[in-house]
N, C-alpha and C positions, 0 to 999 in steps of 0.2 A: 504494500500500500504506500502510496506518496505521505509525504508530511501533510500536504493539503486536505487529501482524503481522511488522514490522521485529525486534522486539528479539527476538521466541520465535525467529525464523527464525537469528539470530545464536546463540542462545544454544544452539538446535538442529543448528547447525552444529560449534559447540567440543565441544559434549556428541559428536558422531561421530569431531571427532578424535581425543578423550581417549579413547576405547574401542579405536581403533585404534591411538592410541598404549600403549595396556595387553597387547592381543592378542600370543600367537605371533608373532615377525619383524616386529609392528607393521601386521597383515595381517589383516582379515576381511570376510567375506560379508554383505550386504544382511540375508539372513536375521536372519542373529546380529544384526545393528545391529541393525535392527528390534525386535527383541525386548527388546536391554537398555537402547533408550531409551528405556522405560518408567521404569526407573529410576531415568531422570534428571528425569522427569513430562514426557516426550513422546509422544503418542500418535499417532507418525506412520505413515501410509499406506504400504506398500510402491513405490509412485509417488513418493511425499515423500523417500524415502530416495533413491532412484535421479536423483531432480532434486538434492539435495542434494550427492551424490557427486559427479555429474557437474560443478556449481559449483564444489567443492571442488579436484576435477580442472582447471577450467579458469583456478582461481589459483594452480593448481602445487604444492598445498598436499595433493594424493594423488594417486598412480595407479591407473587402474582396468582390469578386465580382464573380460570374461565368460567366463565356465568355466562347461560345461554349464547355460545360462540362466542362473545368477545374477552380479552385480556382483560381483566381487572390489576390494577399495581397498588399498590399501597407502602407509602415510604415508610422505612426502620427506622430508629433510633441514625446509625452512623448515617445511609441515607439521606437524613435530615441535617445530620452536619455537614458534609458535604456541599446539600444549596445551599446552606446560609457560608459556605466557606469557611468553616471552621475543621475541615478536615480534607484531606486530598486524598485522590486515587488517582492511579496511572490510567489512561485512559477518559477521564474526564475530566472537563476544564477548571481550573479553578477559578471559582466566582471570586472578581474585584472584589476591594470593599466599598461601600456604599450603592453599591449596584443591587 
């Protein structure tokens, strides 16, 4: 993978936390990611999102659940420090401060 591909994918990765860190109970569906990571200027695949989770899921940094076909995610504890940038992982960006 290029550094380029590297760094959207990282940066596309904090941009899912911070949403789920914002949601209801810290909790939403594929669907919804999908749609408000536009906002963040990503325009990913509904397959990008469910490879994404699933990664995310498997640095413990979400859980995930299928409810009637879709990915449910729900952020951990580390997870949660993470968006707010109080903890780093390889692989995802770390949020400025005051951002």
């Amino acid at each position: 993978m290029s550094s380029y591909t590297e760094a959207v994918a990282a940066d596309r990765r904090l941009s899912l936390l911070i949403l789920i860190e914002g949601a209801p109970g810290a909790t939403a569906n594929e669907a919804l990611l999908q749609s408000a990571l536009d906002g963040f200027g990503h325009m990913a695949s509904s397959d990008q999102v469910r490879v994404d989770l699933a990664w995310l899921a498997e640095q413990g940094l979400v859980t995930t659940r299928d409810t009637a076909g879709l990915v449910v995610a729900t952020l951990t504890e580390r997870g949660g420090d993470v968006a707010l940038g109080r903890a780093t992982v390889p692989g995802v960006k770390r949020r400025r401060p005051g951002t």
